[in-house]
C-alpha positions in Angstrom: 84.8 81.4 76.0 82.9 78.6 74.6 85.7 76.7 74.1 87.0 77.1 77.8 83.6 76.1 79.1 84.2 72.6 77.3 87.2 72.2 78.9 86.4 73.0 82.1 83.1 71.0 81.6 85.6 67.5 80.5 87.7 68.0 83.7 85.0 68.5 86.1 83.5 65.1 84.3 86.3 62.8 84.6 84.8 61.6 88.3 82.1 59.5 87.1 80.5 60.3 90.5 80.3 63.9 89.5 77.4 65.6 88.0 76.8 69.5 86.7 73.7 70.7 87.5 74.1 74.3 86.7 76.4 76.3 84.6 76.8 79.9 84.6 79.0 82.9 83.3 79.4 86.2 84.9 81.8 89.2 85.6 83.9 90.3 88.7 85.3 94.5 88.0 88.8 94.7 88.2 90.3 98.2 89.2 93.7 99.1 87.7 96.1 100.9 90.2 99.2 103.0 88.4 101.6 103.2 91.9 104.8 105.0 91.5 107.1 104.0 94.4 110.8 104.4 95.5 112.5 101.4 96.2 116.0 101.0 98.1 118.7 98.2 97.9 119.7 96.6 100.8 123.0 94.7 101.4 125.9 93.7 103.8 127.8 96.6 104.0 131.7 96.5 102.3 134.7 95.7 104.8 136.1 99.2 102.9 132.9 101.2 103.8 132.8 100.4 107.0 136.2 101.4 107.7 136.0 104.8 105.8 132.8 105.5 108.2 134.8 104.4 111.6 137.5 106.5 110.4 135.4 109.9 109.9 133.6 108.6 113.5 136.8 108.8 115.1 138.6 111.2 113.5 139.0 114.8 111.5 139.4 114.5 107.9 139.2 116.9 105.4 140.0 115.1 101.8 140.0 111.9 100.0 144.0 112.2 100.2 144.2 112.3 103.6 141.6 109.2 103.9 143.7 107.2 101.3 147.0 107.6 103.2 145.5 106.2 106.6 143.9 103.2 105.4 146.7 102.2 102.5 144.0 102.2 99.5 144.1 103.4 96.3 142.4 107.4 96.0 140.4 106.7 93.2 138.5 104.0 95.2 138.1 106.3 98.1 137.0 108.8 96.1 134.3 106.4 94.6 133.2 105.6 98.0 132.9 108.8 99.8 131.1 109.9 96.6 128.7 107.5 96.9 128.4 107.6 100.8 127.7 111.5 100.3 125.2 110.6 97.4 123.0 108.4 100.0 123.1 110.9 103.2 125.7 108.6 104.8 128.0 111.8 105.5 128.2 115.2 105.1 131.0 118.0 105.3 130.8 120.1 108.4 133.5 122.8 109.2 135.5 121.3 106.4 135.5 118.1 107.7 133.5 114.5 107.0 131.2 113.3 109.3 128.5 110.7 109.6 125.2 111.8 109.6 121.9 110.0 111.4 121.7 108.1 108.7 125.3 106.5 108.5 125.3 106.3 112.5 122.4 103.7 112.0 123.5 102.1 108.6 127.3 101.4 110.2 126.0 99.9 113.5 123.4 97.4 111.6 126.4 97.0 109.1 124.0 97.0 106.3 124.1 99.8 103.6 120.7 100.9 102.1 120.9 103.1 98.5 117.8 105.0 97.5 117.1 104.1 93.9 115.1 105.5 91.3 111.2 106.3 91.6 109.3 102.9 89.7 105.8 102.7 88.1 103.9 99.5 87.9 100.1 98.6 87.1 98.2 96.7 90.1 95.1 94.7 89.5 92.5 95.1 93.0 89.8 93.2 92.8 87.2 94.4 95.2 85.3 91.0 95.4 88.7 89.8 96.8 89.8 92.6 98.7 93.5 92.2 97.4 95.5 93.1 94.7 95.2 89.7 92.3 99.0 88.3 91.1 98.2 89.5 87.3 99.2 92.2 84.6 97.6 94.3 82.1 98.7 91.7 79.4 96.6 89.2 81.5 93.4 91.1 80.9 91.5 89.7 77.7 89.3 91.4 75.3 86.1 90.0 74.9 83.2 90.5 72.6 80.3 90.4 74.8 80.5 90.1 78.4 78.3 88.2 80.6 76.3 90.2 83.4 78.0 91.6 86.4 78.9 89.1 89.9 75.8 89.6 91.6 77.2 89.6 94.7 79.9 93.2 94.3 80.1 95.4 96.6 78.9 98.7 94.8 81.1 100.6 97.5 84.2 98.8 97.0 83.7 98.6 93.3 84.2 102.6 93.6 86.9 102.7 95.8 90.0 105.1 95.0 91.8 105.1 98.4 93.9 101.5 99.0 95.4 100.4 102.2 99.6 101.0 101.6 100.3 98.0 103.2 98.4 95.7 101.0 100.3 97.7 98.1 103.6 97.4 99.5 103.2 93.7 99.6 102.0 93.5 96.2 105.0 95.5 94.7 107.4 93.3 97.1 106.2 90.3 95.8 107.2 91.4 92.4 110.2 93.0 93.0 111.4 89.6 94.5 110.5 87.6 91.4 113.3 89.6 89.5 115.7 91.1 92.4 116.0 90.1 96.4 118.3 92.6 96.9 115.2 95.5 95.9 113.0 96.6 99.0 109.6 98.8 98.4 108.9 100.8 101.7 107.5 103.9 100.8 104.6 104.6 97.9 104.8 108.0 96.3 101.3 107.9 94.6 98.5 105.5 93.8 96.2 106.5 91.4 92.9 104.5 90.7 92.3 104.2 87.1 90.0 102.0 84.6 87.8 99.2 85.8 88.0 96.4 83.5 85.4 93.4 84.0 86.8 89.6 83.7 84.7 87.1 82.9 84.2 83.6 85.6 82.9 80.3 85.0 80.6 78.8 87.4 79.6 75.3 88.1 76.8 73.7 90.3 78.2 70.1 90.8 77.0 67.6 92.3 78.7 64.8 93.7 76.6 61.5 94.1 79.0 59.1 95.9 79.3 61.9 99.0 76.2 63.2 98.4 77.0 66.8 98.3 76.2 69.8 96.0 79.4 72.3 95.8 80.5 75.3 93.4 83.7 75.9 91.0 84.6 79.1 89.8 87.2 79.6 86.7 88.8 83.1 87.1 89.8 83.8 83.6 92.6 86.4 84.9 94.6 84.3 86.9 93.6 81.2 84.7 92.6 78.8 87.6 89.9 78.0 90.2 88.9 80.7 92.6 88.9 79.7 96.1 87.3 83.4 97.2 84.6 83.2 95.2 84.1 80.0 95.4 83.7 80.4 99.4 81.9 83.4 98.8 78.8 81.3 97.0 78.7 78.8 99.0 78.1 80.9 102.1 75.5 82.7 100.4 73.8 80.0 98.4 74.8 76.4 99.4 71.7 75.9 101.4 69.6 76.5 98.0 71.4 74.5 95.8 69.8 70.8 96.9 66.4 72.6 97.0 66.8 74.0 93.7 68.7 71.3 91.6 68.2 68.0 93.0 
């Protein structure tokens, strides 16, 4: 920690016009999340798929045979098809025959197929000084020896929280699903389970510039590695005006 604080202390020093008049350390709680979602694939529906689907629309069939012979393909792909289209809720067999469900109705006229996949776990980080869920891991959480004392400005209710908004979750898993896969869409949570609250260190700086004559705030967040706007706006409403009284 030391170490970072000399760092930070160098850049914030390079403006000659630029003067720290108080340092400080403190922690912001960080609640972990474990979500288990189910997430769906979405793509342009297949020139084969549709036609097997405005086939059964318009007509009785009973086999993958009979499917085959009308549209000239091999059975074994059919077969493949319908066995996935039945897999998915696109169709169903009804008085021995094949025909769209609800679900296939919809999917054929936006000519975009959905597949359910797999229910997924990840970890989420909220923060409730930030009211969000930060862009950062488990692995991003350090371990420190001693920790500074708590933000003084946490809200004790937040901090306690174990209910989260699904919509603020469903962005957070979105945003990672599209750093690995565009094709993956998150739309429904299955469970979100609060779990441990870890506290992360910040770095706080009183500066004062002398060429604009101002007194300002930076805040090092030590999970995301960078400045903290939030908090940073946070202090400065609540403190700004005490800042020339108290250090200049």
């Amino acid at each position: 920690m030391l170490k970072l604080q000399q760092r930070l202390t160098r850049e914030l020093q390079q403006n000659r016009h630029v003067k720290i008049v108080k340092s400080a350390h403190w922690c912001i709680p960080i609640r972990t999340i474990e979500v288990t979602y189910e997430p769906i694939r979405r793509s342009t529906m297949d020139v084969l798929m549709q036609m097997l689907l405005i086939s059964m629309q318009e007509a009785n069939f009973q086999n993958v045979e009979e499917l085959s012979e009308l549209l000239l393909v091999d059975p074994l792909f059919i077969g493949d098809l319908v066995s996935l289209m039945s897999r998915v809720r696109l169709i169903e067999q009804t008085d021995g025959f094949y025909r769209l469900t609800p679900k296939g109705e919809q999917q054929l006229a936006r000519g975009i197929f959905e597949e359910e996949l797999e229910v997924e776990t990840a970890t989420l980080l909220f923060s409730p000084c930030h009211q969000a869920i930060l862009p950062a891991g488990e692995e991003d959480i350090e371990e420190f020896d001693e920790l500074p004392e708590p933000y003084r400005y946490v809200d004790k209710e937040a901090e306690q929280q174990e209910q989260f908004d699904e919509a603020m979750l469903l962005a957070a898993l979105q945003q990672e699903e599209e750093a690995t896969s565009a094709q993956k869409i998150v739309e429904t949570i299955v469970t979100a389970e609060a779990q441990q609250i870890n506290d992360i260190p910040c770095l706080q700086f009183i500066l004062y510039d002398k060429e604009k004559n101002i007194v300002y705030v930076r805040v090092w967040n030590t999970l995301l590695n960078q400045w903290d706007e939030k908090l940073e706006q946070q202090l400065t409403e609540k403190e700004q005006l005490q800042w020339r009284e108290q250090y200049l």
